[in-house]
C-alpha positions in Angstrom: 4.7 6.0 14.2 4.6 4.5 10.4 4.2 7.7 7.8 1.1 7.9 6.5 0.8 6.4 2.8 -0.9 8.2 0.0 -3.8 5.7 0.2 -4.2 6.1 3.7 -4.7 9.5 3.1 -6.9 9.5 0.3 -9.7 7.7 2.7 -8.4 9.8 5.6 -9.9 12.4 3.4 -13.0 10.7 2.3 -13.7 9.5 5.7 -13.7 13.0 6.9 -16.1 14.1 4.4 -18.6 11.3 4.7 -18.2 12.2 9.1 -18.2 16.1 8.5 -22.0 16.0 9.6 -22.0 13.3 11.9 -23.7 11.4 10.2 -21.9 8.4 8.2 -24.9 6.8 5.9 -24.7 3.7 4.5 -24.8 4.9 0.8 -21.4 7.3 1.4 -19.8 4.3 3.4 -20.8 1.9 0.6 -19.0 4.6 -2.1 -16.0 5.1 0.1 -15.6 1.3 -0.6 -16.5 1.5 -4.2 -14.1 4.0 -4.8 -11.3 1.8 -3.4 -12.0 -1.1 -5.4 -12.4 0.7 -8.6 -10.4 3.7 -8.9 -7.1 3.1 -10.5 -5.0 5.1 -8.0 -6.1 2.1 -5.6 -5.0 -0.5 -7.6 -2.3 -2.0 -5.7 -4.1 -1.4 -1.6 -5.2 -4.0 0.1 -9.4 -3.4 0.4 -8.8 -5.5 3.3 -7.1 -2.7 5.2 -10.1 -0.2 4.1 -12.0 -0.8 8.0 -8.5 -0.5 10.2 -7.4 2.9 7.7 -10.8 4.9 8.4 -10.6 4.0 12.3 -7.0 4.9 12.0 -8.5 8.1 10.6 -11.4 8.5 13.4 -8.2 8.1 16.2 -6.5 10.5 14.7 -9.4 13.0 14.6 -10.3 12.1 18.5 -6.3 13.5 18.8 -5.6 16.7 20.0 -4.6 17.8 16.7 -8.0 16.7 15.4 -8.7 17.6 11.9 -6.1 20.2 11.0 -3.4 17.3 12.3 -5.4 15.0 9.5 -5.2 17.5 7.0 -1.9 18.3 7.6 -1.1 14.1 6.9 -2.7 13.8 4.0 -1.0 16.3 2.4 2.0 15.5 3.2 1.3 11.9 2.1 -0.6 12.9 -1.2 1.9 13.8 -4.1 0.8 17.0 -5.7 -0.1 15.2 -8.8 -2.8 13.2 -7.2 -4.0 16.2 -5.1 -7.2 16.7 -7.6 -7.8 13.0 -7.7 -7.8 13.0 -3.9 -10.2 15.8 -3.8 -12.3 14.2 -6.6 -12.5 10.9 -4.6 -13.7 12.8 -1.3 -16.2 15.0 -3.4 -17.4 11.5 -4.6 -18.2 10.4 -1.0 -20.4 14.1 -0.5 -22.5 14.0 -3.7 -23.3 10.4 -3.5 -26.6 10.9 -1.5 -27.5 13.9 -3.7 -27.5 16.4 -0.7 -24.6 18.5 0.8 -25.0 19.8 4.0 -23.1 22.9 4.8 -20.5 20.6 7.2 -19.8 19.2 4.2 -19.3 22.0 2.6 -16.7 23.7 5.4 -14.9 20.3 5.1 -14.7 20.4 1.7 -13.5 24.2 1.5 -10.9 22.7 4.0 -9.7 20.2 2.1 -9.6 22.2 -1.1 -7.4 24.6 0.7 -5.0 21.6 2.2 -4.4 20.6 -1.1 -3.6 23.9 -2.4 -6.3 23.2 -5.0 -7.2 26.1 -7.8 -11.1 27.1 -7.7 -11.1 26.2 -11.3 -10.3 22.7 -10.5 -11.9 22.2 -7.6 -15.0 23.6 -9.6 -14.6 21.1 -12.8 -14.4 18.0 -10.3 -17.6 19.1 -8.3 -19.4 19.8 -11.5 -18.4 16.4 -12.9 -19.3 14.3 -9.6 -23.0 16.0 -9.5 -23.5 15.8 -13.2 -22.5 11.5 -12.6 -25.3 11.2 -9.8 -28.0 13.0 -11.7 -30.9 10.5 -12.0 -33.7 11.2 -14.3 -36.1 11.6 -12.0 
């Protein structure tokens, strides 16, 4: 089997998130692909691939190593210097709809942990993702 690539990864991790509750909406799908065509760290993938990579992902999760056999892929495909940004980008997918549910929450603790993230960190990208999906009313 290929190694996983650092992009793969990435939405491996966002594609967890958005499926943590079961529940995949249209406005976290829509963001997943956002995020791939406008974050610079996806620059050079191919958004074609973006469809095949999260079934990849959902595969992988119906393995018998399930989520702890994603999490262990992603970080060893995600450099540490782009751990944050990984978590960042996943955290995007979660606040878009303005509601965390507490599966996303026990995936997101997961993932912080996976990436060997510091709570300080971790707590400056979740402030920063709720404070950007504020609306004024």
């Amino acid at each position: 089997m290929p190694a996983t690539t650092t992009h793969q990864a990435m939405i491996y991790l966002m594609v967890i998130t958005s499926a943590s509750d079961r529940d995949m909406t249209d406005i976290e799908l829509a963001r997943i692909g956002e995020v791939v065509r406008t974050w610079p760290v996806f620059e050079d993938f191919d958004a074609e691939k973006l469809v095949a990579t999260a079934q990849k992902c959902e595969k992988l999760l119906h393995e018998e190593a399930g989520l702890d056999g994603v999490l262990v892929l992603a970080r060893a495909a995600i450099p540490p210097r782009l751990r944050d940004t990984a978590y960042a980008a996943a955290f995007e997918v979660a606040a878009v709809d303005l509601e965390m549910r507490m599966e996303e929450v026990r995936v997101l603790d997961r993932l912080r942990e996976a990436l060997d993230l510091e709570d300080n960190v971790a707590f400056a990208i979740e402030r920063a993702a709720k404070a950007r999906h504020r609306m004024l009313t």
